[in-house]
C-alpha positions in Angstrom: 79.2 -2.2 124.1 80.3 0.3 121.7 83.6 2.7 121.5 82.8 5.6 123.3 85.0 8.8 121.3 87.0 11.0 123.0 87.8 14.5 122.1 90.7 16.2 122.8 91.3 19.8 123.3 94.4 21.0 120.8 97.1 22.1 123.5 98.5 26.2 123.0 102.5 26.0 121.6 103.6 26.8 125.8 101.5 23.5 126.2 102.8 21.5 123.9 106.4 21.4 125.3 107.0 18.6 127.7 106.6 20.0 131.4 105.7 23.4 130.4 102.1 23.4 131.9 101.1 26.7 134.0 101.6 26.5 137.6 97.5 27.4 137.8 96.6 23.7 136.2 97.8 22.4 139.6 96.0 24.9 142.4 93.5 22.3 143.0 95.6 19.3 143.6 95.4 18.2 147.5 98.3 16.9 148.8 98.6 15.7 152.5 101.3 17.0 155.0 102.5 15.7 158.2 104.1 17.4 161.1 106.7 14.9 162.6 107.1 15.7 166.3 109.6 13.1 166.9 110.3 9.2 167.2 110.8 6.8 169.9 111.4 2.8 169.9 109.6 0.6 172.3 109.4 -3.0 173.1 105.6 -4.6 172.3 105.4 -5.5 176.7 106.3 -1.2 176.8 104.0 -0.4 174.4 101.4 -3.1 176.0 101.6 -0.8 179.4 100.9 2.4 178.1 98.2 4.0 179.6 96.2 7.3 179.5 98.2 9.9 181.4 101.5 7.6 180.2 104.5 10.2 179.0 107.0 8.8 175.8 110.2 10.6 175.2 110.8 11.2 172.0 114.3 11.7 170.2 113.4 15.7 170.1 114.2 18.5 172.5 112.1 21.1 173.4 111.8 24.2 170.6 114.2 21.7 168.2 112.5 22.1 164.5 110.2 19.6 163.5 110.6 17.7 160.0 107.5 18.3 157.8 106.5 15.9 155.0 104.3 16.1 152.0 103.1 13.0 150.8 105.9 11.0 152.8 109.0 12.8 151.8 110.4 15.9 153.9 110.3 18.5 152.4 110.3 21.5 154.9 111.6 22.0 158.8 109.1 23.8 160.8 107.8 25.1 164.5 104.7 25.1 166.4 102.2 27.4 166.9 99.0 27.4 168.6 96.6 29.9 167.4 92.6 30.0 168.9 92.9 27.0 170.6 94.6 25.0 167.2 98.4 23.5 166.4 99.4 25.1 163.8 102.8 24.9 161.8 105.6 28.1 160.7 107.8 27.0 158.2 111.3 27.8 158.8 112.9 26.1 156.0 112.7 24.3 153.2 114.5 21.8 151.9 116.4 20.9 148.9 115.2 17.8 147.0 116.4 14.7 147.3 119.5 13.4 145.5 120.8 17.1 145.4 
């Protein structure tokens, strides 16, 4: 097999700078969020009698924010909405990152 040549495009001076690229080169990046309603523990014989109809509590109260997550890490707290028949989330904070 041969070597295949590459050619790469010379970056603009804003480009070159580490971290510097424009907020438009990441528009089409898909990231996935999750709306965390809340937790519960269980024993396997609990979870083994679950059945349709079945009702879990979960570590939440009713209207208490929910945690949302982007690609595992929480980043936002939120509320729920139902619009035509659809959940749908309305951010009501976001978060600092961690470690600050």
């Amino acid at each position: 097999m041969g070597e295949k040549e590459w050619e790469l495009e010379e970056l603009s001076d804003t480009q070159e700078k580490a971290g510097e690229l424009p907020i438009e080169f990441l528009q089409d990046v898909e990231l996935e969020f999750e709306a965390i309603l809340g937790t519960t523990t269980c024993t396997v014989g609990e979870l083994l009698r679950l059945a349709p109809g079945a009702i879990v509590e979960l570590d939440r109260s009713t209207g208490e924010a929910l945690d949302l997550y982007m690609e595992g890490r929480k980043f936002a707290k939120c509320e729920v909405l139902v619009m035509d028949e659809k959940f749908g989330v309305r951010i009501t904070e976001i978060l600092p990152p961690e470690g600050e």
